[in-house]
C-alpha positions as CSV (number, residue, x, y, z in Angstrom):
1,X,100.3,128.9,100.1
2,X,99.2,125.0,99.8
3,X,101.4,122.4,100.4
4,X,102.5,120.6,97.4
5,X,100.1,118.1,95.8
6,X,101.0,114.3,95.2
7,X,101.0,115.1,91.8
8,X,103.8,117.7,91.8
9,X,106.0,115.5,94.7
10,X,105.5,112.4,92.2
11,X,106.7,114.4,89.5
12,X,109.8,115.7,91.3
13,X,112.5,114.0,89.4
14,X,114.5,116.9,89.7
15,X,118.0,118.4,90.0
16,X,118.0,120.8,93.0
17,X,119.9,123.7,92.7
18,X,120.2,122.8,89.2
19,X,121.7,126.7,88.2
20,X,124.9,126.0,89.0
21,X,127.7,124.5,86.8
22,X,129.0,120.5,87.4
23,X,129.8,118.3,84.6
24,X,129.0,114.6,84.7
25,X,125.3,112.8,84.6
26,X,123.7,113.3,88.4
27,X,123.6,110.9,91.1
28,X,120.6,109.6,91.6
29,X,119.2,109.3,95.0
30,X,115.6,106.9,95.0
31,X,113.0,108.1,97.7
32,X,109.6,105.4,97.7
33,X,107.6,106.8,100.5
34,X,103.9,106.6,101.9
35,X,102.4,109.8,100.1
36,X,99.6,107.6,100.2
37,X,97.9,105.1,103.0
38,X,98.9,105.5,106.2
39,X,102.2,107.3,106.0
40,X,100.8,110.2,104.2
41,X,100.3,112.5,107.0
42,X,104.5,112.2,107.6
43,X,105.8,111.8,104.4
44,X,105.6,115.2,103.0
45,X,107.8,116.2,106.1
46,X,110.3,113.3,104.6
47,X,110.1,114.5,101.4
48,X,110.8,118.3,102.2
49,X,113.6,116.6,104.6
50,X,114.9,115.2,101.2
51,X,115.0,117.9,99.2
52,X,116.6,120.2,101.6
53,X,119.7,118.0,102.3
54,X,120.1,117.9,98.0
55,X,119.8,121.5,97.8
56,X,122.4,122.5,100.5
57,X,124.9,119.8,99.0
58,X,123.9,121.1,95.0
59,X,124.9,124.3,96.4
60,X,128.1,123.5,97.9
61,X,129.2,122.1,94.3
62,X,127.6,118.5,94.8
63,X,129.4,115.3,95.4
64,X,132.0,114.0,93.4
65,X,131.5,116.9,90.8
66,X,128.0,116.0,90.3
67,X,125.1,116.7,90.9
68,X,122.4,115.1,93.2
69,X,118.9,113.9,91.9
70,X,116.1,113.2,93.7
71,X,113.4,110.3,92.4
72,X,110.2,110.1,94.6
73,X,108.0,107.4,94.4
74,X,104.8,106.2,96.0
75,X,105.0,103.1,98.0
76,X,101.4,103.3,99.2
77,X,102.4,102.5,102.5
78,X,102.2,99.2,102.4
79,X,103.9,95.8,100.5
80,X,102.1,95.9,97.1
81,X,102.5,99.6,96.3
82,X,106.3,99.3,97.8
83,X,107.0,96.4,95.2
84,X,105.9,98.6,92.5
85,X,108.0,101.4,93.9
86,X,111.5,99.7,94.5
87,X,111.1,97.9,91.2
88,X,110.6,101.1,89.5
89,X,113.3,103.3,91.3
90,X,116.2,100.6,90.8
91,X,115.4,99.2,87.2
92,X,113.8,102.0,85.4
93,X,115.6,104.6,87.0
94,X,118.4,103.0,87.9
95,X,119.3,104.8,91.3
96,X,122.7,104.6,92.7
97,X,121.2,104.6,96.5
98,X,117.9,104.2,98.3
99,X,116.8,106.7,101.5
100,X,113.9,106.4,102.8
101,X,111.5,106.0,105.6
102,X,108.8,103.4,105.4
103,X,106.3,101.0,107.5
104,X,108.0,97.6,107.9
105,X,105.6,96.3,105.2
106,X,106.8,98.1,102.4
107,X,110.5,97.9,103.7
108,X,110.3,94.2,104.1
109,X,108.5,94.2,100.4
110,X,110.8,96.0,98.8
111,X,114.3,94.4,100.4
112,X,113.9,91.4,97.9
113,X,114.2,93.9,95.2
114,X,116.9,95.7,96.5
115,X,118.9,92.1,97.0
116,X,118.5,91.7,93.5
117,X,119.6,95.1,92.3
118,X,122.4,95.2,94.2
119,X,121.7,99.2,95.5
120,X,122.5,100.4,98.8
121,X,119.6,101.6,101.1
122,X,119.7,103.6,104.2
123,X,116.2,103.0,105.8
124,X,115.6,106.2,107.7
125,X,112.5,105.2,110.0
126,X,112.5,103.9,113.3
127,X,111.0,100.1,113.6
128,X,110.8,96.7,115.7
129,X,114.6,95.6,114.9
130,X,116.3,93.1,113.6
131,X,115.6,93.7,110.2
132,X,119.4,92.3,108.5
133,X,120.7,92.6,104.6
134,X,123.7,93.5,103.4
135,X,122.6,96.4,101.6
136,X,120.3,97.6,104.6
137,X,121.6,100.8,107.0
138,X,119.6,101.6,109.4
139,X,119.9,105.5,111.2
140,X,116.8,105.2,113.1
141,X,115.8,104.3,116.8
142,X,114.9,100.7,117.7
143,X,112.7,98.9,120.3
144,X,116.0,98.7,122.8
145,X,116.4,102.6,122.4
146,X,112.8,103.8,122.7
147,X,110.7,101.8,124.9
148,X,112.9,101.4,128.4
149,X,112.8,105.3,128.8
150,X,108.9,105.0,129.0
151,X,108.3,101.8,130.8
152,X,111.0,103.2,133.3
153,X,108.9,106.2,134.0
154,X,105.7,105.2,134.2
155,X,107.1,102.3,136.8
156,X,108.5,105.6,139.0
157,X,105.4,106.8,138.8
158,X,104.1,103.8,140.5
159,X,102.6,102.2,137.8
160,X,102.8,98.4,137.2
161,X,99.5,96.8,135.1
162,X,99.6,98.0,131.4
163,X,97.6,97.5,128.2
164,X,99.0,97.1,124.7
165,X,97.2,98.3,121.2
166,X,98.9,97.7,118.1
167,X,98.4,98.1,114.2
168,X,98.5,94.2,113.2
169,X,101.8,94.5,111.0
170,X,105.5,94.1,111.8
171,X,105.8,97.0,113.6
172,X,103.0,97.5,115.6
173,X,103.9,93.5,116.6
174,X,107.2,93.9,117.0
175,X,107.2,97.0,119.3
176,X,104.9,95.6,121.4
177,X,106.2,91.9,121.7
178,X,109.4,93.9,122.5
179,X,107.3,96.5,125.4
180,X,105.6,93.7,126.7
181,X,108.9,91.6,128.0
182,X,110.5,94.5,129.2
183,X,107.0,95.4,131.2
184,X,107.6,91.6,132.7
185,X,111.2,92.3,133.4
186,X,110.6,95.0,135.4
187,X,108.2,93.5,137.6
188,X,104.8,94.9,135.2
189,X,101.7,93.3,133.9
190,X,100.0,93.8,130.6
191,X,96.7,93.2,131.4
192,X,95.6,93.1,127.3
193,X,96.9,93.1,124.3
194,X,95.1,94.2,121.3
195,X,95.4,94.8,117.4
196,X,93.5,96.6,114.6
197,X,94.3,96.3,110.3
198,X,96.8,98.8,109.8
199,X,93.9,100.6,107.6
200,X,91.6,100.0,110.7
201,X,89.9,103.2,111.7
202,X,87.0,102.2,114.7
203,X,88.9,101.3,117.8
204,X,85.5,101.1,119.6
205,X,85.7,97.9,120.7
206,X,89.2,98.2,122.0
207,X,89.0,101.2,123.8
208,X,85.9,99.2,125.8
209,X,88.2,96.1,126.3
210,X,90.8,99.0,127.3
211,X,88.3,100.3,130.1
212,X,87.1,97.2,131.9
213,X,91.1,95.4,132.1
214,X,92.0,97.0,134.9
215,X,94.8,98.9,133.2
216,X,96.4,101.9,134.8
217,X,98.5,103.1,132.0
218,X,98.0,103.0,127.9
219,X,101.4,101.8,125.6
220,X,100.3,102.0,121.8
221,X,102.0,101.1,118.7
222,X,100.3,102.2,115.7
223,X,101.7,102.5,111.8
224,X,103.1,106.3,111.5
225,X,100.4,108.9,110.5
226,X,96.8,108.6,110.3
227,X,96.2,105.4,112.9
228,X,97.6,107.5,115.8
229,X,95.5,110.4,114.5
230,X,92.2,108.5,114.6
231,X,93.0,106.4,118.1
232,X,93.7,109.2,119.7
233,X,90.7,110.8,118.9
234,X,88.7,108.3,119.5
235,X,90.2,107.9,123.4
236,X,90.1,111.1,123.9
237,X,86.2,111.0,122.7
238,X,85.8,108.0,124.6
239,X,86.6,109.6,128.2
240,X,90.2,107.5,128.3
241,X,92.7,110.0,130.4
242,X,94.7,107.0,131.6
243,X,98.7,107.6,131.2
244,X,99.4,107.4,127.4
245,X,102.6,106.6,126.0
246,X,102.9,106.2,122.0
247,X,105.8,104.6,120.8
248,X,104.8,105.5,117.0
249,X,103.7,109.4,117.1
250,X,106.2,111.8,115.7
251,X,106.3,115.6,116.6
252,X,104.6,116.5,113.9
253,X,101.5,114.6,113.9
254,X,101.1,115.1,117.4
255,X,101.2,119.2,116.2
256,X,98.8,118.0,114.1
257,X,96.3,116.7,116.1
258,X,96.9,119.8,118.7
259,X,95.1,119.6,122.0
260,X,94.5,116.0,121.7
261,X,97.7,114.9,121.6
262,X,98.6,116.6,124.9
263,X,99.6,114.4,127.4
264,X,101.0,111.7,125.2
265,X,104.6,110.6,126.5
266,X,107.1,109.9,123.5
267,X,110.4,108.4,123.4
268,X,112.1,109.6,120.4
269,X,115.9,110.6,119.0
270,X,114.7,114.1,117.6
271,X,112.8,116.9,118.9
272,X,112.3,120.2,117.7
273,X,114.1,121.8,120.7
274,X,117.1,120.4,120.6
275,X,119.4,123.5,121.5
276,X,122.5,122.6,119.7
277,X,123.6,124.7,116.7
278,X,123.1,122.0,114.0
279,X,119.8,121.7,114.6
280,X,119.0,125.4,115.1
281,X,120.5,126.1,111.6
282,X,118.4,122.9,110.0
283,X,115.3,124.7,111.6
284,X,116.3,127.7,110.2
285,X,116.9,126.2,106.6
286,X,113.7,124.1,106.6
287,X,111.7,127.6,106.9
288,X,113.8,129.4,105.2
289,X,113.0,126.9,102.3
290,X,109.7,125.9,102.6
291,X,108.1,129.2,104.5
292,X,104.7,128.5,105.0
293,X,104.3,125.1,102.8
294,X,107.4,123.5,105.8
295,X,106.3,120.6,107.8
296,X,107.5,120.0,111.2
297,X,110.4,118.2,111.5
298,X,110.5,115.4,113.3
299,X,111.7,111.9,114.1
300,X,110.8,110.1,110.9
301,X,111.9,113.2,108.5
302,X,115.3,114.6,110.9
303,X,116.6,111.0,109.8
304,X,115.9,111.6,106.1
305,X,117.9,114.5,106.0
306,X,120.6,112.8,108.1
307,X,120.4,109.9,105.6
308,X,121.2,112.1,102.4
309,X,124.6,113.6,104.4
310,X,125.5,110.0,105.7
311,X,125.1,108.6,101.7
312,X,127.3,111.7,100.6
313,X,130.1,110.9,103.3
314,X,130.4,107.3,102.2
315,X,130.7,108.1,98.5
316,X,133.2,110.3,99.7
317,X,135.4,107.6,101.6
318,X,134.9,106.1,98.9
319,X,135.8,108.0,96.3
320,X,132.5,106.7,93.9
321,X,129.3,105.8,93.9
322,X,130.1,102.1,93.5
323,X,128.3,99.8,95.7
324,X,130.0,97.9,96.7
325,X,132.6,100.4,98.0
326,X,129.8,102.8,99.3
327,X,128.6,99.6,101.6
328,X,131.7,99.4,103.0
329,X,132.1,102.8,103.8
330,X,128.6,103.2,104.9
331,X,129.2,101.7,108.6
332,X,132.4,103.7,109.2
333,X,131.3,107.6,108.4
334,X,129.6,109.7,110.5
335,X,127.3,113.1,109.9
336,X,126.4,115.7,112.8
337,X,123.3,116.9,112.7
338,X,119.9,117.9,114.0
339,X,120.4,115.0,116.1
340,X,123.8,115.2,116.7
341,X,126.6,112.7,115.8
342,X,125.1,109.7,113.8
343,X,127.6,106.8,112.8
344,X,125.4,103.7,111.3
345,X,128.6,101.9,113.1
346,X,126.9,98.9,115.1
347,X,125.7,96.0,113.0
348,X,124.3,98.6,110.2
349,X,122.4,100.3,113.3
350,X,123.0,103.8,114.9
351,X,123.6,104.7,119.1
352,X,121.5,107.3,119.6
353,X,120.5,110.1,122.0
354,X,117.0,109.3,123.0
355,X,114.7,112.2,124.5
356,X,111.7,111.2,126.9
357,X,109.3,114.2,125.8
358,X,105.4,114.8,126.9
359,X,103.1,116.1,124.3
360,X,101.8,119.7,125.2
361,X,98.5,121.5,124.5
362,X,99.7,123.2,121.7
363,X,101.1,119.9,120.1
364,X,105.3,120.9,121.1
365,X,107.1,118.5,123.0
366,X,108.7,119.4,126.4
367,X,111.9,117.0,127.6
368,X,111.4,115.1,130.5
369,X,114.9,113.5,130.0
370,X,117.4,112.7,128.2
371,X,119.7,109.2,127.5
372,X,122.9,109.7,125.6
373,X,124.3,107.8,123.0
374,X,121.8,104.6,123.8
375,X,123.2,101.2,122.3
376,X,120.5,99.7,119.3
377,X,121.7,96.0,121.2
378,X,122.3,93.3,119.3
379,X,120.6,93.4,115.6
380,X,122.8,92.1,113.3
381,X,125.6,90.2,114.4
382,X,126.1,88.3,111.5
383,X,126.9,91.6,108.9
């Protein structure tokens, strides 16, 4: 079977489960997400995520009476095509809530928008932090939840002179601006620092400034998808088998790129072996769903789904889909999960269970360690 085509995902402004009986006009829930550009090796995952979450709560009889409605929308990965996409979604369609994951670009390009349409958005990927609105909920891993864990380990393992590659956006900045003071704090040295276009695809001439530095270990922050796909291939081709830590790959690139990947230490708030029983009955579903067409979950599309429950539990504190009401409720529900239980409680932010995991031949993640219920810090402490 092949996997869905951007044609038929752009087109799926569609009730789920739409055989069964509810009265009223659906709820519409807007999705803009990178099915082009750099997030388009993760967002099908997202969008499967999505869809799954609508189906199982269609099925229970929806929320509020009504059904749910899913709007997908390409934001090209990046701050023009996310203009387009959060323009369309709230005035042409008129969506009562936002869930999505996105790069920082097309988040901070669409924010403006959702300001101005006064529509609640739960922004489901992890980034640098400190991104603050009053209409933003954040139920994703920050740069005070992921990189510790990391820089921790490798310091155990006796490791003190680091060097830092980046996509040159928000993120890639962000995390490593972040990576970089804690490596100071804890006695380390980053011995370079270096950044390609988020389209960039020849790190030659970093990986060479890489070799000569002196580095003993390898921290990269890349845009989600196809940039840690082509750096790691080129390392990898390049003879690099310095420690490798990537504070951007998900589980299910790293399946992706298979024997290349392994090695790679992650920090992340969702793997695929969590033993609990939620998330053995979302693996279960996802197949059961999608058969051969399903996408790995992982820590960019877990969140997704997480996002859909968290939106349903506000409208029903609240008892409608008004906004204002739903952003109120929004910071005191909770949903457990895959991952566990997720309350967006602490300036719009989540605590989280982080997992230390090492990439394996096959592209699986083994758990090194695990961190429970890890603070996000302080992100917004004026909301």
């Amino acid at each position: 079977m092949k996997l869905k085509s951007l044609a038929a995902i752009l087109a799926s402004t569609f009730i789920a489960g739409a055989a069964m009986a509810q009265e009223g006009d659906p709820i519409k829930i807007g999705v803009p997400v990178g099915l082009s550009g750099a997030n388009s090796v993760v967002a099908p995952s997202v969008v499967q995520a999505a869809e799954l979450a609508v189906d199982e709560i269609n099925a229970a009889g929806g929320l509020l009476g009504r059904p749910l409605e899913l709007v997908v929308a390409d934001d090209g990965s990046g701050a023009v095509g996310a203009q387009k996409a959060f323009d369309s979604l709230v005035f042409r369609d008129e969506v009562d809530v936002l869930i999505s994951m996105e790069t920082s670009a097309a988040r901070n390009a669409g924010l403006p928008i959702v300001s101005k349409g006064g529509v609640p958005y739960i922004y489901t990927s992890f980034y640098e932090g400190r991104s603050c609105n009053p209409y933003l909920f954040v139920n994703a891993w920050v740069p005070e939840q992921q990189v510790p864990p990391i820089v921790d380990y490798l310091n155990e393992q006796g490791i003190t002179k680091f060097f830092l590659v980046g996509s040159d956006y928000a993120f890639g900045r962000g995390m490593l601006e972040f990576a970089r003071g804690y490596i100071g704090e804890t006695g380390g040295e980053v011995m370079g620092e270096e950044y390609l276009p988020m389209d960039g695809t020849d790190w030659t001439a970093i990986i060479s400034q890489l070799k000569s530095s002196g580095a003993e270990a390898l921290i990269t922050s890349t845009a989600g998808g196809a940039p840690n796909v082509t750096l790691t291939k080129q390392l990898r081709g390049a003879g690099v088998e310095l420690p490798y830590a990537n504070l951007a790959v998900d589980e299910g690139t790293a399946q992706s790129m298979g024997g290349e990947a392994a090695g790679i230490l992650i920090s992340a708030s969702y793997v695929t072996g969590i033993d609990s029983p939620e998330n053995k009955a979302f693996m279960e579903a996802i197949k059961a769903k999608f058969g051969e067409e399903a996408r790995t979950p992982n820590d960019l599309s877990v969140p997704q789904y997480e996002g859909v429950y968290l939106y349903k539990a506000a409208v029903e504190k609240a008892g409608s889909t008004n906004p204002k009401a739903v952003l109120e409720a929004l910071g005191e529900v909770s949903f457990t999960g895959p991952r566990g239980t997720i309350s967006m409680s602490k300036q719009h932010h989540a605590p989280l269970t982080m997992y230390l995991g090492q990439v394996q031949d096959d592209g699986s993640v083994t758990v090194v360690e695990s961190f429970e219920n890890v603070d996000p810090g302080d992100q917004c402490p004026d909301l």
